[in-house]
N, C-alpha and C positions, 0 to 999 in steps of 0.2 A: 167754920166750914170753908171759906175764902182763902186760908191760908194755904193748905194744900196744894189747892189749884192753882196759884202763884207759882209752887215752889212747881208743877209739873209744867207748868207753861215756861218756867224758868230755863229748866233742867233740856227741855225742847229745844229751845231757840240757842243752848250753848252747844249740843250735839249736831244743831243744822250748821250753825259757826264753823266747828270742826271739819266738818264734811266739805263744805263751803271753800275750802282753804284750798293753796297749791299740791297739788303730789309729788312726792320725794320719791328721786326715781333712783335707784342702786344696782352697783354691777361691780363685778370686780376684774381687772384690766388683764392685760398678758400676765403683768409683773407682777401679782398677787395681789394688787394693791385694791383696796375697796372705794371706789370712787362713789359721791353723794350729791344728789343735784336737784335743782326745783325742775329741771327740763331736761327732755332727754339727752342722754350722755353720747357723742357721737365716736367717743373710741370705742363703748361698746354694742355698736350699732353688731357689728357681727359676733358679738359674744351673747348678746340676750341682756335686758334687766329687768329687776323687779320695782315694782311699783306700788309704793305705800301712800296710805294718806296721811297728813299733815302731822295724827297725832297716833301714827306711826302704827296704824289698822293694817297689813299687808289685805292687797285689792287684786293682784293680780302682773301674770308675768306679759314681757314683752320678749316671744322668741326670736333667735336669729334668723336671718334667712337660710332656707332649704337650701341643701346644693342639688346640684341637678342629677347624683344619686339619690338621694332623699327623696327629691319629689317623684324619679322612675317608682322607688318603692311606696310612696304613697300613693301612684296612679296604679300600680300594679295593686294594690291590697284595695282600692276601691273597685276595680274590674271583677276580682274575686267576690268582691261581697255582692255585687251586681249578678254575677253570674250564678249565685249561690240562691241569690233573691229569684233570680228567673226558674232556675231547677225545682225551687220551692214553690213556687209559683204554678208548674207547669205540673208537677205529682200531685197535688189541691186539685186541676184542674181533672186529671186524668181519674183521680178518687170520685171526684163528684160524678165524671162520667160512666165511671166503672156502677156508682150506685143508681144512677137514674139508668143505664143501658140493660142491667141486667140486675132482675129481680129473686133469682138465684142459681146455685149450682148448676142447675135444669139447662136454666137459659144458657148457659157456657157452652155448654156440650150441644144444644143443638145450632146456636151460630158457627161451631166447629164444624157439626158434620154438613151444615150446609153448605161452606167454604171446600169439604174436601169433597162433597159430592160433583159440585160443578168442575174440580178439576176432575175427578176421577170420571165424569163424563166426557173431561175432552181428553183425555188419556185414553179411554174405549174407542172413541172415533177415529184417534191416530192409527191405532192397532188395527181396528176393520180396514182403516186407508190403506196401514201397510203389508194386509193381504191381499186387498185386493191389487196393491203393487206388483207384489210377490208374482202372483196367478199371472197376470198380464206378461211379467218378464218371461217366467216359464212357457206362455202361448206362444212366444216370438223367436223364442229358442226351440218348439216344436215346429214353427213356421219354414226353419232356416231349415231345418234335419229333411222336411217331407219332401222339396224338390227343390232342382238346381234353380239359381236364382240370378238374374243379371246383377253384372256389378252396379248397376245404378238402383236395383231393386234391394241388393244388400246392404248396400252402405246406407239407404231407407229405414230399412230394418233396424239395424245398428246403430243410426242416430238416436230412435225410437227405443230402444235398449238406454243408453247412457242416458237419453231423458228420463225414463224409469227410475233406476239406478241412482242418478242425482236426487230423486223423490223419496225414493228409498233412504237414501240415508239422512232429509230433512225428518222425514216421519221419524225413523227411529232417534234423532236429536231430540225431535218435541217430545214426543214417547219419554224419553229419559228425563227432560226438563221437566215436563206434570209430576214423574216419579219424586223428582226434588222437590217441588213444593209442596205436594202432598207431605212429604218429611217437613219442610219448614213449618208448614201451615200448623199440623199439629205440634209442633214442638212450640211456636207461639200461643196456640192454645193452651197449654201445658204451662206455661209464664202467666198466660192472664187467669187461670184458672188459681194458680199460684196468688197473684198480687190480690185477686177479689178476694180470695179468702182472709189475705189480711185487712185489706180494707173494711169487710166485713165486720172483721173480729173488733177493727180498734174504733168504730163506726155504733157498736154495741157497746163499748167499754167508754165510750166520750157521754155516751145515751145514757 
Protein backbone atom coordinates (compact mmCIF):
# COMPACT_ATOMS: atom_id res chain seq x y z
CA UNK A 1 0.00 0.00 0.00
CA UNK A 2 3.22 2.30 0.67
CA UNK A 3 4.19 1.94 -2.87
CA UNK A 4 1.83 4.13 -4.49
CA UNK A 5 2.03 6.77 -2.31
CA UNK A 6 5.77 7.04 -3.19
CA UNK A 7 5.14 7.02 -6.52
CA UNK A 8 2.35 10.07 -5.97
CA UNK A 9 4.53 12.04 -3.62
CA UNK A 10 7.12 11.31 -6.46
CA UNK A 11 5.19 12.37 -9.49
CA UNK A 12 4.36 15.75 -7.11
CA UNK A 13 7.51 16.99 -6.32
CA UNK A 14 8.81 16.50 -10.16
CA UNK A 15 5.59 18.74 -11.55
CA UNK A 16 6.31 21.36 -8.56
CA UNK A 17 10.21 21.13 -10.10
CA UNK A 18 8.88 21.98 -13.42
CA UNK A 19 6.72 24.70 -12.50
CA UNK A 20 9.57 25.89 -10.24
CA UNK A 21 11.83 26.45 -13.18
CA UNK A 22 12.56 29.83 -15.34
CA UNK A 23 10.00 30.88 -18.15
CA UNK A 24 10.82 30.78 -21.75
CA UNK A 25 9.76 33.72 -23.10
CA UNK A 26 9.20 33.83 -27.36
CA UNK A 27 8.41 36.41 -29.80
CA UNK A 28 9.06 36.73 -33.21
CA UNK A 29 11.17 39.89 -34.45
CA UNK A 30 10.51 42.43 -37.50
CA UNK A 31 12.55 39.86 -39.59
CA UNK A 32 10.47 36.88 -39.14
CA UNK A 33 12.88 35.44 -37.07
CA UNK A 34 11.72 33.63 -33.78
CA UNK A 35 13.61 34.80 -30.97
CA UNK A 36 13.90 32.33 -27.36
CA UNK A 37 14.93 33.51 -24.08
CA UNK A 38 14.89 32.77 -20.10
CA UNK A 39 13.95 36.70 -19.87
CA UNK A 40 12.23 39.04 -21.44
CA UNK A 41 13.31 39.77 -25.09
CA UNK A 42 13.73 43.54 -25.33
CA UNK A 43 13.45 43.75 -29.26
CA UNK A 44 10.23 42.52 -28.78
CA UNK A 45 9.27 44.83 -26.17
CA UNK A 46 6.75 46.41 -28.82
CA UNK A 47 5.87 43.39 -30.68
CA UNK A 48 4.39 41.38 -27.72
CA UNK A 49 5.69 37.80 -26.41
CA UNK A 50 4.57 34.64 -25.24
CA UNK A 51 5.42 33.07 -22.29
CA UNK A 52 5.83 29.34 -21.62
CA UNK A 53 7.03 27.34 -18.77
CA UNK A 54 10.11 25.58 -18.57
CA UNK A 55 8.61 22.38 -19.95
CA UNK A 56 7.14 24.35 -22.58
CA UNK A 57 3.27 24.49 -20.81
CA UNK A 58 2.18 27.91 -22.86
CA UNK A 59 1.06 30.46 -19.50
CA UNK A 60 0.33 33.32 -20.99
CA UNK A 61 1.06 36.48 -23.41
CA UNK A 62 2.72 39.61 -22.74
CA UNK A 63 1.05 42.42 -24.91
CA UNK A 64 2.54 45.31 -26.70
CA UNK A 65 2.04 48.67 -25.54
CA UNK A 66 -1.46 50.40 -26.70
CA UNK A 67 -0.95 53.26 -28.93
CA UNK A 68 -2.59 56.15 -28.02
CA UNK A 69 -5.48 55.23 -30.66
CA UNK A 70 -5.92 52.00 -29.11
CA UNK A 71 -6.19 53.27 -25.68
CA UNK A 72 -8.78 56.38 -27.25
CA UNK A 73 -10.75 53.20 -28.16
CA UNK A 74 -10.43 51.35 -25.30
CA UNK A 75 -11.50 54.46 -23.16
CA UNK A 76 -14.20 55.08 -25.46
CA UNK A 77 -15.73 51.25 -25.46
CA UNK A 78 -15.32 51.41 -21.39
CA UNK A 79 -17.50 54.89 -21.26
CA UNK A 80 -20.04 52.92 -23.45
CA UNK A 81 -20.36 50.02 -21.37
CA UNK A 82 -20.63 52.61 -18.27
CA UNK A 83 -23.17 54.33 -19.83
CA UNK A 84 -24.94 51.37 -20.84
CA UNK A 85 -24.55 50.19 -17.20
CA UNK A 86 -26.28 53.42 -15.95
CA UNK A 87 -29.31 53.33 -18.55
CA UNK A 88 -29.73 49.77 -17.20
CA UNK A 89 -29.46 50.83 -14.04
CA UNK A 90 -31.71 53.84 -14.26
CA UNK A 91 -35.03 51.66 -16.33
CA UNK A 92 -34.60 48.92 -13.06
CA UNK A 93 -34.98 51.88 -11.19
CA UNK A 94 -37.77 53.52 -13.00
CA UNK A 95 -39.65 49.69 -13.20
CA UNK A 96 -39.41 49.36 -9.56
CA UNK A 97 -41.07 52.72 -9.29
CA UNK A 98 -43.47 52.36 -11.82
CA UNK A 99 -44.47 48.98 -9.70
CA UNK A 100 -44.54 50.25 -6.12
CA UNK A 101 -46.36 53.95 -7.61
CA UNK A 102 -49.04 52.48 -9.36
CA UNK A 103 -51.04 49.46 -8.47
CA UNK A 104 -52.79 49.55 -11.67
CA UNK A 105 -54.29 50.85 -14.89
CA UNK A 106 -56.77 52.82 -12.57
CA UNK A 107 -54.01 54.46 -10.84
CA UNK A 108 -52.53 55.91 -14.27
CA UNK A 109 -55.40 57.49 -15.42
CA UNK A 110 -56.23 59.12 -12.32
CA UNK A 111 -52.67 60.68 -11.64
CA UNK A 112 -53.37 61.89 -15.33
CA UNK A 113 -56.42 63.60 -14.84
CA UNK A 114 -55.22 65.03 -11.75
CA UNK A 115 -52.14 66.65 -13.52
CA UNK A 116 -54.42 67.97 -16.29
CA UNK A 117 -57.13 69.06 -14.00
CA UNK A 118 -54.80 71.48 -12.02
CA UNK A 119 -53.63 72.79 -15.34
CA UNK A 120 -56.95 72.93 -16.79
CA UNK A 121 -57.84 75.11 -13.63
CA UNK A 122 -55.22 77.48 -14.28
CA UNK A 123 -56.20 77.61 -18.01
CA UNK A 124 -60.12 78.65 -16.79
CA UNK A 125 -58.62 81.37 -14.55
CA UNK A 126 -56.54 82.88 -17.41
CA UNK A 127 -59.71 83.02 -19.57
CA UNK A 128 -62.00 84.67 -16.74
CA UNK A 129 -58.64 87.14 -16.40
CA UNK A 130 -58.92 87.67 -19.97
CA UNK A 131 -62.46 88.81 -19.98
CA UNK A 132 -62.54 90.41 -17.51
CA UNK A 133 -59.47 92.33 -19.40
CA UNK A 134 -61.43 92.46 -22.37
CA UNK A 135 -64.68 94.30 -20.36
CA UNK A 136 -62.22 96.81 -18.79
CA UNK A 137 -60.49 97.85 -22.26
CA UNK A 138 -64.12 98.08 -23.75
CA UNK A 139 -65.10 100.49 -20.53
CA UNK A 140 -62.26 102.82 -21.47
CA UNK A 141 -63.06 102.92 -25.03
CA UNK A 142 -66.77 103.87 -23.81
CA UNK A 143 -65.08 106.24 -21.46
CA UNK A 144 -63.10 108.22 -24.20
CA UNK A 145 -66.48 108.22 -26.79
CA UNK A 146 -69.03 109.82 -23.84
CA UNK A 147 -67.13 113.26 -23.36
CA UNK A 148 -64.42 115.44 -24.42
CA UNK A 149 -61.60 114.75 -22.37
CA UNK A 150 -58.27 116.81 -21.57
CA UNK A 151 -55.19 115.81 -23.02
CA UNK A 152 -53.71 115.00 -19.79
CA UNK A 153 -56.98 113.04 -19.02
CA UNK A 154 -56.49 111.20 -22.35
CA UNK A 155 -53.26 110.15 -22.47
CA UNK A 156 -54.49 108.75 -18.49
CA UNK A 157 -56.82 106.85 -20.34
CA UNK A 158 -54.56 105.52 -23.04
CA UNK A 159 -51.81 104.52 -20.74
CA UNK A 160 -54.46 102.50 -18.79
CA UNK A 161 -55.49 100.98 -22.29
CA UNK A 162 -51.82 99.60 -23.36
CA UNK A 163 -51.59 98.46 -19.72
CA UNK A 164 -54.57 96.44 -20.51
CA UNK A 165 -53.53 95.31 -23.71
CA UNK A 166 -49.98 94.23 -22.51
CA UNK A 167 -52.15 91.90 -19.94
CA UNK A 168 -54.15 91.01 -22.62
CA UNK A 169 -51.78 89.42 -24.57
CA UNK A 170 -49.68 87.85 -21.29
CA UNK A 171 -53.14 86.10 -20.58
CA UNK A 172 -53.76 84.95 -23.92
CA UNK A 173 -49.71 83.56 -23.88
CA UNK A 174 -50.49 81.66 -20.69
CA UNK A 175 -53.93 80.53 -21.95
CA UNK A 176 -52.03 78.96 -24.87
CA UNK A 177 -49.10 77.60 -22.81
CA UNK A 178 -51.77 75.45 -20.12
CA UNK A 179 -53.26 74.48 -23.71
CA UNK A 180 -49.64 72.88 -24.43
CA UNK A 181 -49.22 71.14 -21.51
CA UNK A 182 -52.39 69.82 -21.20
CA UNK A 183 -51.23 68.13 -24.87
CA UNK A 184 -47.77 67.26 -23.22
CA UNK A 185 -49.27 66.20 -19.93
CA UNK A 186 -51.30 63.54 -21.59
CA UNK A 187 -49.17 62.40 -24.23
CA UNK A 188 -46.60 61.63 -21.23
CA UNK A 189 -49.39 59.73 -19.65
CA UNK A 190 -49.97 57.85 -22.79
CA UNK A 191 -45.92 56.73 -22.52
CA UNK A 192 -46.17 55.82 -18.91
CA UNK A 193 -49.41 54.14 -19.48
CA UNK A 194 -47.60 52.38 -22.30
CA UNK A 195 -44.12 51.45 -20.35
CA UNK A 196 -46.47 50.02 -17.08
CA UNK A 197 -48.08 48.00 -19.17
CA UNK A 198 -45.03 46.41 -20.13
CA UNK A 199 -43.49 46.41 -16.86
CA UNK A 200 -46.49 44.76 -15.82
CA UNK A 201 -46.46 42.18 -18.27
CA UNK A 202 -42.76 41.08 -17.97
CA UNK A 203 -43.05 41.57 -13.99
CA UNK A 204 -45.88 38.64 -14.32
CA UNK A 205 -43.79 36.58 -16.84
CA UNK A 206 -40.35 36.84 -14.21
CA UNK A 207 -43.16 35.85 -11.33
Amino acid sequence: MEKPIFSILGLLCVVTMDDAGADIFRCTNAQGKVLTSDRPIPECVTRGMKVYSNNGRFKHHILPPQSAEEKQKVAEELARKKNEELEEEERKKEERYMLAHYRSEADVEVARKRAVDVLSEKQRFAKEQLEALSQLILGLQDELKKSKKTTQEYDSIRRRADDLSANVNSTRKAIAFYEQEITRTNQEYEETLKRYRAVLSKSRRSN
